[in-house]
PAROSE-961486 format. One line per 2 residues: number of its first residue (from 1); their letters; for each residue x, y, z of C-alpha. Coordinates in pm, whole numbers. Each point is the difference from the previous one (the first is absolute). Layout:
BEGIN
NUM	A	X,Y,Z ~ ...
//
This chain:
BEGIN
1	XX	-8543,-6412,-26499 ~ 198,118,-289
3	XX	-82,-82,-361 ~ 278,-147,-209
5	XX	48,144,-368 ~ 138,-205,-218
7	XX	252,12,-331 ~ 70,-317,-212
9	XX	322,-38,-224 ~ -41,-222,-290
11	XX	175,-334,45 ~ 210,-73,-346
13	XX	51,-372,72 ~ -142,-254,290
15	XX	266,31,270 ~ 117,-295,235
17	XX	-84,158,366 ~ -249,273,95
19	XX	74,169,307 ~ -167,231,180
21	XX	201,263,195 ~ -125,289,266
23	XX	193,258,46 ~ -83,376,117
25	XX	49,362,-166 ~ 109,183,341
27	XX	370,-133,66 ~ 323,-115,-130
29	XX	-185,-302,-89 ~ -158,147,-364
31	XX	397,42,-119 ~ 39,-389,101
33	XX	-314,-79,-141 ~ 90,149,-335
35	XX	316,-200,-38 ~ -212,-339,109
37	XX	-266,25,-259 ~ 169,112,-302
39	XX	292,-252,80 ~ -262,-282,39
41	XX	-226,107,-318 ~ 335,17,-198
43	XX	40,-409,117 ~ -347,-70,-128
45	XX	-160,-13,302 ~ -350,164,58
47	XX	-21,242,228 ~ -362,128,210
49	XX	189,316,168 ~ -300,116,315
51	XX	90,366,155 ~ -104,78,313
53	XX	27,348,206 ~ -100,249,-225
55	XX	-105,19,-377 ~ 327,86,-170
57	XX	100,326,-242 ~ 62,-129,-374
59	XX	334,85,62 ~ 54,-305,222
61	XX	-174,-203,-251 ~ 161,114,-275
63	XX	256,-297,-31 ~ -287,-215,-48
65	XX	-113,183,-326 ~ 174,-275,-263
67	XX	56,-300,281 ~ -226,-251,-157
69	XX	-78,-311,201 ~ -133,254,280
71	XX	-324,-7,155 ~ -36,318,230
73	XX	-253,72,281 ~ 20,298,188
75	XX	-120,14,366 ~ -46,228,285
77	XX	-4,-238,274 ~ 180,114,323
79	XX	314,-179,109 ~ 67,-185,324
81	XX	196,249,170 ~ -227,274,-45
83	XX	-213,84,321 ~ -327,-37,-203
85	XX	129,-326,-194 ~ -156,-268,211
87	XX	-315,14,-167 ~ 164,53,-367
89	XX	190,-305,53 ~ -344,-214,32
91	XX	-101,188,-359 ~ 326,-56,-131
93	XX	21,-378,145 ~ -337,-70,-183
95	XX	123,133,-343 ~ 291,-186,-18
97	XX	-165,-319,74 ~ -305,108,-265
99	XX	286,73,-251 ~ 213,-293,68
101	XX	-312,-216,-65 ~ -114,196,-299
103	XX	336,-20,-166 ~ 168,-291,83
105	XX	359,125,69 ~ 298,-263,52
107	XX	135,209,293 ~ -38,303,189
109	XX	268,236,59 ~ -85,210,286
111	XX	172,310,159 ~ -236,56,298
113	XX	110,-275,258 ~ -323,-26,126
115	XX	-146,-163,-322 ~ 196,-354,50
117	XX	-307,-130,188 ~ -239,45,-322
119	XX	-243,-288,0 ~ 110,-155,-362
121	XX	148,-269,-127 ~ 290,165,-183
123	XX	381,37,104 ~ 12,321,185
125	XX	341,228,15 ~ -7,242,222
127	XX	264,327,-12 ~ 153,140,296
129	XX	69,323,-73 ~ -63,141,319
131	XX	-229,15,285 ~ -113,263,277
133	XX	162,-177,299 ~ 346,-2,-151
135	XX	-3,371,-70 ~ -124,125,276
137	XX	280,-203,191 ~ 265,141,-226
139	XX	-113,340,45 ~ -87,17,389
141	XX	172,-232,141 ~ -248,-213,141
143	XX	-338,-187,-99 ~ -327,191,-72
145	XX	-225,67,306 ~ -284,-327,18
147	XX	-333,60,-147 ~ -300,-161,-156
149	XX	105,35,-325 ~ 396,-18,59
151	XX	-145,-335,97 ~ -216,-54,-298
153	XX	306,137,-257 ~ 226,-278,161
155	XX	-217,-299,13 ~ -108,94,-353
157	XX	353,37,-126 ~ 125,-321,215
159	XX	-309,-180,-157 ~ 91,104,-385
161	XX	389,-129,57 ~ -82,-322,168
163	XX	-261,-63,-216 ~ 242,103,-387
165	XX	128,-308,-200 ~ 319,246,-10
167	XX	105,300,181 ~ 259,184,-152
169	XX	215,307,136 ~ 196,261,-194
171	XX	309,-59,271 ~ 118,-268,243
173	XX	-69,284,231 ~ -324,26,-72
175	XX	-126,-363,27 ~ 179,-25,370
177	XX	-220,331,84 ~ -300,-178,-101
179	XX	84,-353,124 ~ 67,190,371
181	XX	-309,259,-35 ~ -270,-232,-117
183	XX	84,-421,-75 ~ 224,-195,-215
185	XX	-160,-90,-358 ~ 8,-358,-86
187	XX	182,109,-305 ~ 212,298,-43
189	XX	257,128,-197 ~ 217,328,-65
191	XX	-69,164,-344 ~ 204,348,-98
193	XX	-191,264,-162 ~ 96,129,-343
195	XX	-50,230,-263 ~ 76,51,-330
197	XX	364,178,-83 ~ -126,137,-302
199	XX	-225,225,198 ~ 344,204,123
201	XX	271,170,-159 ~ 335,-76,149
203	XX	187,187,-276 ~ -79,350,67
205	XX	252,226,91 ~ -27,65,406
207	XX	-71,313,175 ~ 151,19,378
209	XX	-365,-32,207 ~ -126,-220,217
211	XX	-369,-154,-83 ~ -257,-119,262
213	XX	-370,-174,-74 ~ -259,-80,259
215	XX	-299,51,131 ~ 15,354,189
217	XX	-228,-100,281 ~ 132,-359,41
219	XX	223,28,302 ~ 121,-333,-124
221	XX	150,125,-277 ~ 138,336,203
223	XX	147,197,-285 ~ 32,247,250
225	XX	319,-94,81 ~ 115,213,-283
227	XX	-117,317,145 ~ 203,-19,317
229	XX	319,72,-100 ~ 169,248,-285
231	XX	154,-187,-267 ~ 244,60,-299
233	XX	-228,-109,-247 ~ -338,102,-105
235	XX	-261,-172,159 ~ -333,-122,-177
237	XX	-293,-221,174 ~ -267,-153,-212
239	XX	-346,-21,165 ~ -162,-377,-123
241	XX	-322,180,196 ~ -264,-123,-198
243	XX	-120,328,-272 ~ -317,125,12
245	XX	-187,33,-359 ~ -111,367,-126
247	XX	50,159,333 ~ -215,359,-3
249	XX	323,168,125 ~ 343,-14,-194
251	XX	242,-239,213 ~ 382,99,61
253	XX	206,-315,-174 ~ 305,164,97
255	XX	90,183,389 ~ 373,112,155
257	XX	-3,-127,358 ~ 167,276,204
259	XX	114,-72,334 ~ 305,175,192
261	XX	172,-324,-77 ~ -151,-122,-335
263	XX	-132,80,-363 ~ -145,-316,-166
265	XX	-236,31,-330 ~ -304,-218,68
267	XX	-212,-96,-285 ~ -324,-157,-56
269	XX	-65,-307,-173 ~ 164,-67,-327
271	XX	-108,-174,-308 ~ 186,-283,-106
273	XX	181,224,-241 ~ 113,271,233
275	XX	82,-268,253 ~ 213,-186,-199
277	XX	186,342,-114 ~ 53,85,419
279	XX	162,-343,25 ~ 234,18,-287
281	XX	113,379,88 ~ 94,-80,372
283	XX	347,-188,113 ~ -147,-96,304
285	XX	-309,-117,174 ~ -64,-15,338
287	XX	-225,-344,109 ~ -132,189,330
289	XX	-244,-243,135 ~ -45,-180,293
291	XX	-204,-264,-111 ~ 46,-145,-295
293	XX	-107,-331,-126 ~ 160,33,-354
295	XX	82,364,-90 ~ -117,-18,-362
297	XX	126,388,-23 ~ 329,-34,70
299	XX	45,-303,-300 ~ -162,259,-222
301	XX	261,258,60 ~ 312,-295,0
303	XX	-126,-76,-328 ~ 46,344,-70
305	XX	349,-44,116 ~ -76,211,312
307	XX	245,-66,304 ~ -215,-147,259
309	XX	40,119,362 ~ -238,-172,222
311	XX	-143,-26,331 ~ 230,-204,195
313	XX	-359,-261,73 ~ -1,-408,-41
315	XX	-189,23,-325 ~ 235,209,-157
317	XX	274,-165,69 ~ -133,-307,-169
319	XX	-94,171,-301 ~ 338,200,-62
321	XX	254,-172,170 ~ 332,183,-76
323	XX	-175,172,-313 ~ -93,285,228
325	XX	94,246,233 ~ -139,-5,392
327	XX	-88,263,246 ~ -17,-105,334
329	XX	-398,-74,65 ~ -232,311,12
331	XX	292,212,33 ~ -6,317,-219
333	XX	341,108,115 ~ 136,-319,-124
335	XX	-224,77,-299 ~ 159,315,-76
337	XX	352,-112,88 ~ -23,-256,-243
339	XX	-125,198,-340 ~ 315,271,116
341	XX	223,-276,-68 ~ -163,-113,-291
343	XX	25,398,-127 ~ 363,-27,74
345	XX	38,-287,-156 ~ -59,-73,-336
347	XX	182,-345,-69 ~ -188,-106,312
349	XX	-320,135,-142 ~ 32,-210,-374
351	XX	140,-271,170 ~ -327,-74,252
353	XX	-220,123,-318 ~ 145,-291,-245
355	XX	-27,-215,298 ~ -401,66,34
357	XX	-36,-31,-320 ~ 130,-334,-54
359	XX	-154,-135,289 ~ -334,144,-77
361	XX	35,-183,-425 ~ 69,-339,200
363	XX	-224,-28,223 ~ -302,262,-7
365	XX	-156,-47,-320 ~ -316,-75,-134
367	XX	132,-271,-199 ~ 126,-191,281
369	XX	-351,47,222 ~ -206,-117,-256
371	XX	258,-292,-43 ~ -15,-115,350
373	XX	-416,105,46 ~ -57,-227,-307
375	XX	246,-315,171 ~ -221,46,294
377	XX	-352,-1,-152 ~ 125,-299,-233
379	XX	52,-188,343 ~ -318,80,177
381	XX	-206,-102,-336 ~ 193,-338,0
383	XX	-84,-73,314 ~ -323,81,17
385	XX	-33,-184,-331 ~ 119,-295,185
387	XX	-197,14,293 ~ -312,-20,-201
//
């Protein structure tokens, strides 16, 4: 079982809610995460942040460094969807109740499904921000073969939504994928991921490239769509591949791709600085994936005023609407077709780049999540309050 560190942050005043959030260190989730906790600390609210998946590198932690009203514990509990997670989720499971008695919390906010069926008396959200089942439909096709623990992962996960006081999704696509994989909630709702515009720079002058970010071995995300075809603008793919600390060999950050039909740069993972300098350079950036609950990449490069040309998939859609660009589904010819025009077009290309950009200050900001996060916990606390 893994040992939990923890960090404590000063409290400067008694705040009006405590919650207690889980989150992990190995995902998209840590960039959500980020926005969640500092928006709810800056509201007053306590916040007991619990990692899971692997001990992070300061520089993940480093936005905590001045956030007071944060309580941090580290862990290196397994998740659910890893093959050796069954018995982590027990450990974890346990610590979560301990803590939750030991602290008190008003609520838990919880972004592992399976935690909804926690055995306290506390209003439990639950996040959807994914699940195995749905990807591995969106990427082959079909469901996963049947297996003891297939079985286990979906009666856990079924268990933890029907179980949640609230089950929020990042989409409307994503709550119908969970309603049809697993069970309806008894209470669920559509919240929009968002982050913080003052994170990006939408001002800088443009360079004519085209700017990818994904996991490399995530067929989900299949940046390899750029490497199919030759294209009239340079090329760069950003691996999100987690970094390994002081490796004993030097690691190449930055690789040309060359194919008889394609030269792409690939880097490595970026800091938050270097990232946000990639997003601001490029005109456009391609959304690639093929599953996608939310897509928090691509609303980090509109707010960088980045054209958005996206996978022609449900989620998308719903996110973008006529703010970006489509390629016909999985298609890298339609892919490549698409950023020729855009290279050939440059009132097309600022046009569909003011449009992201305006969609992305309305309605993908941090501001507005913690806005409709905070409605939804006031309404769970009143009626538990008047239950008891």
């Amino acid at each position: 079982m893994a040992r939990p560190a923890r960090l404590w942050r000063e409290l400067p005043r008694e705040p009006l809610v405590h919650v207690l959030v889980t989150a992990d260190t190995l995902s998209g989730v840590w960039t959500y995460t980020r926005e969640l906790v500092t928006g709810l600390v800056s509201r007053g609210v306590r916040v007991t942040l619990v990692s899971l998946g692997e001990i992070p590198f300061p520089d993940q932690t480093s936005w905590m460094d001045n956030l007071h009203g944060l309580e941090y514990r580290p862990t290196a509990f397994r998740l659910d969807w890893m093959q050796e997670g069954e018995q982590d989720l027990k450990d974890s499971s346990a610590y979560l109740v301990a803590l939750t008695q030991e602290l008190k919390p008003d609520l838990l906010h919880l972004n592992h499904m399976c935690y909804g069926s926690l055995p306290v008396n506390v209003p439990r959200v639950v996040v959807a921000h994914g699940d195995l089942i749905s990807w591995w439909k969106a990427v082959h096709g079909h469901s996963p073969k049947e297996s003891r623990w297939l079985n286990w992962y979906r009666e856990a996960v079924t268990r933890g939504l029907a179980k949640a006081s609230a089950v929020v999704s990042p989409s409307r696509w994503m709550l119908e994928t969970i309603r049809s994989c697993y069970t309806r909630p008894r209470l669920d709702t559509v919240i929009y991921n968002g982050r913080n515009p003052i994170f990006f720079n939408p001002y800088v002058s443009k360079d004519d490239s085209v700017l990818a970010v994904g996991r490399l071995w995530d067929a989900g995300k299949q940046v390899s769509l750029l490497t199919q075809h030759t294209h009239p603008l340079p090329v760069c793919i950003v691996g999100t591949d987690a970094p390994v600390q002081s490796p004993r060999l030097p690691i190449r950050a930055d690789v040309k791709l060359n194919t008889d039909s394609a030269c792409v740069a690939l880097k490595g993972p970026q800091t938050e600085g270097q990232l946000r300098n990639l997003y601001s350079r490029a005109s456009v950036f391609a959304a690639t994936s093929r599953y996608e609950p939310f897509g928090m990449a691509a609303v980090e490069a509109a707010l960088s005023r980045c054209v958005i040309v996206a996978n022609d998939i449900p989620s998308y859609r719903e996110i973008w609407d006529d703010a970006a660009l489509y390629f016909h589904a999985n298609d890298a010819a339609s892919l490549a077709l698409t950023i020729r025009r855009l290279s050939e077009e440059p009132d097309l290309c600022r046009n569909y780049a003011t449009r992201a950009y305006q969609r992305a200050r309305e309605r993908f900001t941090a501001k507005r999540m913690i806005d409709e996060y905070l409605q939804l916990y006031t309404g769970l606390l009143e009626t538990q309050a008047a239950v008891a």
